[in-house]
N, C-alpha and C positions, 0 to 999 in steps of 0.2 A: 418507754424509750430506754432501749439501753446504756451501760455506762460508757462502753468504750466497741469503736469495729475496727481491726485488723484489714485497710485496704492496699490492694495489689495490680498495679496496671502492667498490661503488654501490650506496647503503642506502636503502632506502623500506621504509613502513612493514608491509609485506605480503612484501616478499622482497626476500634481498639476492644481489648477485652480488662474487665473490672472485676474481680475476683472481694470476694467478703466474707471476712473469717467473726465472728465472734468471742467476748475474752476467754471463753471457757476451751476453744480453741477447735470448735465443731464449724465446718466448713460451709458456707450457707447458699454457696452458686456463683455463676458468674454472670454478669450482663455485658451484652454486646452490643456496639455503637459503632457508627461513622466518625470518623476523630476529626472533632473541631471543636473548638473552643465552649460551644453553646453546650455541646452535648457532652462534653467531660462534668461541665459546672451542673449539667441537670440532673447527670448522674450520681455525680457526690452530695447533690441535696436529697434525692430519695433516700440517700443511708439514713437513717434515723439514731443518729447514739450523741451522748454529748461529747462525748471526745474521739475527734477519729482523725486516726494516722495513716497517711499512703505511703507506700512504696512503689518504685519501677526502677527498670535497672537503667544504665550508663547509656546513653546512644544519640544520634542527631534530633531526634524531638524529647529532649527528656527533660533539659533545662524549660524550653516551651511548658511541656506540660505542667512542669513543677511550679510555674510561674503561674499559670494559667490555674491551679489546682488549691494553690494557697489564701486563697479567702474565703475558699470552703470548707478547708481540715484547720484542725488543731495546729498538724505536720506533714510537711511534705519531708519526703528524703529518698536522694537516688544513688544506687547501690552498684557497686563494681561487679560487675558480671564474671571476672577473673576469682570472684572468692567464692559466688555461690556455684559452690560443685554439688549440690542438691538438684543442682537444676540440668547445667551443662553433662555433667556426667552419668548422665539416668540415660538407660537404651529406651526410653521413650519420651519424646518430649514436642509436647503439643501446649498451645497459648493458653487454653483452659485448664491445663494440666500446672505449668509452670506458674500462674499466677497462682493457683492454692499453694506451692511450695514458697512465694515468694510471702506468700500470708503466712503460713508457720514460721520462716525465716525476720517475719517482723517482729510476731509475736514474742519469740524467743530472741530477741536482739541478735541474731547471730549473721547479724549483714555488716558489710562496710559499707559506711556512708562514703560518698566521693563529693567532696568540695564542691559550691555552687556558686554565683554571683551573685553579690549582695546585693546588685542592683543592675539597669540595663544599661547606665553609664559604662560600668566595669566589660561587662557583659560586649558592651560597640568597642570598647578598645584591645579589649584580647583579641575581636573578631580584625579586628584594623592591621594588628600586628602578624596572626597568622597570615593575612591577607599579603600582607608585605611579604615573610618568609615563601611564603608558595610562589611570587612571584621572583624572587630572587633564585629562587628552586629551578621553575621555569628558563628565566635566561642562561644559567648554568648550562642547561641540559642542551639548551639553545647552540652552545658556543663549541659545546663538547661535539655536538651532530656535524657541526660546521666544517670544524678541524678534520675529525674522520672522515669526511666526504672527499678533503682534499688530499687527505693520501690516499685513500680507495684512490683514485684519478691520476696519480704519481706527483702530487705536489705534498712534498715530504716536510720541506723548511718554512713549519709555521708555526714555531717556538715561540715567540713574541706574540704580547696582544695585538700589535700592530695589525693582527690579521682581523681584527673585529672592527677598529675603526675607520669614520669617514672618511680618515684622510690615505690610509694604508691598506685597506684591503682590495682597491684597484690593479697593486702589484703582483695579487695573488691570484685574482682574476684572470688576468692576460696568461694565465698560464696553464689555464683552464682550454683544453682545445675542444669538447664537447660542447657543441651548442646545448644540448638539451641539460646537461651536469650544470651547466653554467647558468643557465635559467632555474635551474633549482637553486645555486648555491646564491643568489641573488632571490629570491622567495625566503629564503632564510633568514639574511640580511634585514628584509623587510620584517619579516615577523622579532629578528634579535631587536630591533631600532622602536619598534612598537612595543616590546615588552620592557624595555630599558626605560623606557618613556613612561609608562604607566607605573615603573618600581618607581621613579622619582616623583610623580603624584601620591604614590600610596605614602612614601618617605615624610612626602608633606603631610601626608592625612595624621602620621601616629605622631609626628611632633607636636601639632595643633591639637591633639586629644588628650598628650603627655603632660601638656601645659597645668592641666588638673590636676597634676599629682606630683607637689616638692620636691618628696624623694629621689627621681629621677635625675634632676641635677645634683645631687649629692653620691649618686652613683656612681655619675662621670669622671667625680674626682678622682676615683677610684684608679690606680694604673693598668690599665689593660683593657678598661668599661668603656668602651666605646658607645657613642650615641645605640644603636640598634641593641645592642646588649645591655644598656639600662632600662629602655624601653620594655625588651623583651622578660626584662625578668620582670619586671613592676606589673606587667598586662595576666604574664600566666600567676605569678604569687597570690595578685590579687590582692590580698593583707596579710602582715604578716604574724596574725596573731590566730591563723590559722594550724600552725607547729606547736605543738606542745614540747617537742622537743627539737632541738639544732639536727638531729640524726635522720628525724623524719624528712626534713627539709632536703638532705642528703638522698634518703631514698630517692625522694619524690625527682631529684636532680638527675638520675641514674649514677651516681656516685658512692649511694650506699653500700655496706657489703654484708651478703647473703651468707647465712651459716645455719644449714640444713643437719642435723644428726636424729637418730632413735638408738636407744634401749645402750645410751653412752655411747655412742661409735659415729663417727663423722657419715655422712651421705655423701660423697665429692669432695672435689675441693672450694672452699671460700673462695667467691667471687663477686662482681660487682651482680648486684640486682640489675634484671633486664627490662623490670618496672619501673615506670615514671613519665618522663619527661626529656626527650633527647636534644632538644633545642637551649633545655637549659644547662644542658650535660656541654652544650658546643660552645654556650656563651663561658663557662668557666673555663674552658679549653683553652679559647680565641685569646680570654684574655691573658693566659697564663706564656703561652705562644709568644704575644707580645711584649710582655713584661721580661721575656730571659734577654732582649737586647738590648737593654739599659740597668744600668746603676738605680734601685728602686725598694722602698719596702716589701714589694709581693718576692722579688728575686732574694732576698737578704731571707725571708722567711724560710724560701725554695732551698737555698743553701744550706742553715739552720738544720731543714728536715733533712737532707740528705747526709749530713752527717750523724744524726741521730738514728737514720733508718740506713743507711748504707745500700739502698734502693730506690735508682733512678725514677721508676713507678710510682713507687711510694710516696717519696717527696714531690711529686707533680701532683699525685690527687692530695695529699693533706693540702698541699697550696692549694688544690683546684676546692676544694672545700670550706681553707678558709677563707675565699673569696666569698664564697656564696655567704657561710656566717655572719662575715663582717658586715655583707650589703644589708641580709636579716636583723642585724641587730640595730646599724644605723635606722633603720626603716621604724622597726618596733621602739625603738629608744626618741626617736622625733628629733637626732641629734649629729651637730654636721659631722663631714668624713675628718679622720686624722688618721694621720699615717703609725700611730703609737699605736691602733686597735690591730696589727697585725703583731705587735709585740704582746700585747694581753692573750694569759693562756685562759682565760675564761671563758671565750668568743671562741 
């Protein structure tokens, strides 16, 4: 038995391939399977070594697999497809091919791990909360079709919500003179009243889920953290002793900022990383938004930067930042909100 195998999955939903490198770093084949759960776990007991580590990259079955794969390896780990340019950027690239590249890329550490769920608790509640945003997604898109239909048709003045509900969109109707426009825009109706209906079930499903997890009312305190935005950060965070550092957290937020140069000389200009997370980039937003129309520690802080940086921008994201901070550090620390942690320059 060997010491150690270098394993390598490329998983789709119809079959998968299992690549096996050896430590000396001599490539030994691939095996091919039907992907399901029997025959991932039968495959990782044929390898023979006492320590063996898989890889597979980032994708809709990869937490599955990883789950599925970890009573048979040492380690599972699943890897951002945005770093491996080994594989992406080859003019040939085949499943049996790219799993030997992703076994050298083990072998050689030279993958990024991408954050997993420590559990399927964690795991139902981020899915609960995306579930929530797609449907709030959805009615938006709902309301926007709605509006453009009635001025396609010459019904111009429907500036107000009024035009979406029960009790106010009958006056918008009547002025609708196309039968058939009018039977659409009522098919609409039905489908906005039905998706509205299921955002405030799903609203119940992530409060009932949130329950497990303290931190979330200590979020709230926060000014501008609305119920959906403590949720939403606590579900994708996960934990927060996943950051090594506060800046990572930033990236991951799409807040961070990107500075590209070679051989001394800039590449562009500095800007925000278009890597991350843009739901968490909107909750630092939302609250920041709401915080400039009252008297509050996040606004005091806002003002603070902006005279230090003498740039509107600038003082929006350090505030949009030290939001995020503060939520990470109350979280990490197990310690309630106070409004003095926006005064602390350590956070």
């Amino acid at each position: 038995m060997r010491k150690i195998a270098y394993l390598a999955m490329d998983v789709h939903a119809r079959n998968t391939v299992m690549g096996d490198m050896n430590g000396d770093g001599k490539f030994l084949g691939n095996r091919c399977f039907p992907t399901s759960d029997d025959n991932i776990a039968n495959a990782l007991k044929m390898v023979k070594a006492k320590k063996k580590l898989l890889v597979m990259e980032a994708g809709p079955l990869a937490n599955w697999v990883a789950q599925t794969a970890t009573p048979f390896v040492t380690e599972a780990f699943i890897s951002d497809p945005r770093e491996n340019a080994l594989i992406y950027n080859s003019s040939v690239k085949k499943d049996k091919i790219d799993t030997q590249k992703l076994c050298r890329l083990l072998r050689l550490n030279e993958f990024k791990a991408v954050y997993r769920p420590e559990n399927d608790q964690r795991a139902i509640f981020k899915a609960a909360v995306q579930h929530y945003n797609d449907l709030r997604d959805q009615l938006k898109a709902i309301k926007q079709k709605t509006k453009a239909m009635y001025r396609q048709w010459g019904v111009i003045d429907v500036f107000t919500d009024s035009v979406y509900s029960t009790s106010g969109r009958d006056k918008f109707l009547v002025q609708v003179n196309q039968r058939p426009i009018l039977l659409q825009l009522k098919r609409l109706y039905a489908l906005m009243d039905f998706t509205a209906e299921m955002k405030q079930d799903a609203e119940k499903s992530i409060k009932s889920l949130g329950r497990h997890y303290p931190e979330i009312k200590e979020f709230k305190k926060i000014p501008g953290i609305g119920n959906a935005g403590a949720h939403t950060f606590d579900a994708y965070i996960q934990t927060p002793y996943r950051f090594a550092r506060t800046s990572r957290l930033w990236k991951y937020c799409r807040i961070g900022v990107t500075d590209r140069s070679s051989d001394g000389k800039p590449l562009g200009f500095k800007r925000l990383d278009k890597a991350g997370i843009g739901e968490l980039k909107a909750v630092s937003y939302r609250a920041f938004i709401s915080t400039m129309k009252s008297d509050n520690e996040v606004k005091r802080f806002y003002l603070k930067s902006l005279q230090t940086t003498h740039n509107h921008t600038h003082a929006r994201l350090n505030t949009q930042r030290k939001i995020l901070a503060v939520m990470l550090s109350i979280w990490k620390k197990g310690q309630p909100y106070r409004a003095e942690l926006f005064l602390d320059s350590r956070i």
